[in-house]
C-alpha positions as CSV (number, residue, x, y, z in Angstrom):
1,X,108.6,96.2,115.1
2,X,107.4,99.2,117.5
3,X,103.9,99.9,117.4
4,X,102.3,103.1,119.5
5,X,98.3,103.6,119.5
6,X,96.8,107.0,120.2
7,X,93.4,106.9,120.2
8,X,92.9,111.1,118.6
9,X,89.4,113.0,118.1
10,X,88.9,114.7,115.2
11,X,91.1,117.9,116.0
12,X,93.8,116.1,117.3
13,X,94.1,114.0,114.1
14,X,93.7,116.8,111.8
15,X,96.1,118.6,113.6
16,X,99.2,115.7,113.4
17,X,98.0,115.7,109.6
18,X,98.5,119.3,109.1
19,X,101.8,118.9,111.0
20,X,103.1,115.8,108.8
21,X,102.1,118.0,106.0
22,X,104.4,121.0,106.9
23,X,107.1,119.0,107.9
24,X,107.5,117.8,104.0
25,X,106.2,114.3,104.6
26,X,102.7,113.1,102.4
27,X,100.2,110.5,103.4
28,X,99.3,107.9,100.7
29,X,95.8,105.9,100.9
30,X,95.2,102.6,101.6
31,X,92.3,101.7,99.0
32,X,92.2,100.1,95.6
33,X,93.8,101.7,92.4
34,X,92.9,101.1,89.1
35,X,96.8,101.4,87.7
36,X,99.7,100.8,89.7
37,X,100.5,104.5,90.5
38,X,99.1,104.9,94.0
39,X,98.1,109.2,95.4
40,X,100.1,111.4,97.3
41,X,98.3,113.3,99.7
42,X,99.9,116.5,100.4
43,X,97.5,119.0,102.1
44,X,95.0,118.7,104.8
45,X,91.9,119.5,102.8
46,X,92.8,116.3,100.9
47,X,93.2,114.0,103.6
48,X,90.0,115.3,105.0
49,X,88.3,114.6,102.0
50,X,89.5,111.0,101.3
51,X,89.2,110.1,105.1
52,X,85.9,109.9,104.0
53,X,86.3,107.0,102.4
54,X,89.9,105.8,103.6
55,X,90.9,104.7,106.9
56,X,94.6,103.8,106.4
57,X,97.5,105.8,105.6
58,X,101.0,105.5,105.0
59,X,103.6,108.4,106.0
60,X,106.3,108.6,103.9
61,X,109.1,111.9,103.8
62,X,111.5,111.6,100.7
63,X,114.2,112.5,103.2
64,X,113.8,108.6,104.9
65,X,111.9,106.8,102.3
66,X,114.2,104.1,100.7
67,X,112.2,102.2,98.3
68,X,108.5,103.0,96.8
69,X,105.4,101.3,98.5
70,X,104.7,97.8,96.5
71,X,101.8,97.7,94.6
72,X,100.9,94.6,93.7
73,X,97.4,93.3,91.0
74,X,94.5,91.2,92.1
75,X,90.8,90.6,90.5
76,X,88.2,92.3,91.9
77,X,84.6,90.0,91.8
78,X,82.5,93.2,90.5
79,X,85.6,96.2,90.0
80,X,87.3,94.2,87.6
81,X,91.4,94.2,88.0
82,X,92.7,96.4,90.6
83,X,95.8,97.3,92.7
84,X,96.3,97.4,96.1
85,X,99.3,98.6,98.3
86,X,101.2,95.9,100.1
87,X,101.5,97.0,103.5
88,X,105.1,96.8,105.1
89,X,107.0,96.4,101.7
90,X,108.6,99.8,100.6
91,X,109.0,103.0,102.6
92,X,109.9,102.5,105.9
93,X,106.2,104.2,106.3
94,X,104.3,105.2,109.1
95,X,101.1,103.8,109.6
96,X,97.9,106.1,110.5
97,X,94.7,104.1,111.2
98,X,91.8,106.4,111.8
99,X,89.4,105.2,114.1
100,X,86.6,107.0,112.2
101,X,86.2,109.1,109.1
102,X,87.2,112.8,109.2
């Protein structure tokens, strides 16, 4: 599979969100999830504000999405059960690593 790396400052990478965003395609987190229903990040002031604590993304657009991201349960030591989204199952998606928190 193609992979390209960009390494983007802060502006850049808030600018390719805001442009993802406006072109009709969301972001959704990489973390744990307490129920498997995972969050749709649609604006920038969200992505700003979970970057905080998130460093992966997936890039979906309903127009070229052909199955929803897996989400599959495991036993956290101290959380308790939790969910987690298994990375290349579902989408396609478009992976977005940040370097560093927003």
């Amino acid at each position: 599979m193609a992979e390209t790396k960009l390494l983007l400052n802060r502006s850049d990478t808030i600018s390719i969100a805001r442009t993802i965003f406006d072109k009709g395609a969301y972001m959704v987190p990489d973390c744990n999830y307490d129920e498997p229903l995972y969050t749709l990040i649609k604006t920038v002031d969200e992505f700003k504000s979970i970057s905080k604590t998130t460093r992966l993304f997936f890039v979906l657009h309903d127009d070229w999405k052909s199955e929803p991201l897996e989400m599959k349960k495991f036993d956290h030591k101290e959380l308790g059960e939790k969910y987690f989204i298994v990375q290349k199952s579902g989408g396609p998606t478009i992976d977005f690593l940040l370097q560093e928190s927003i």
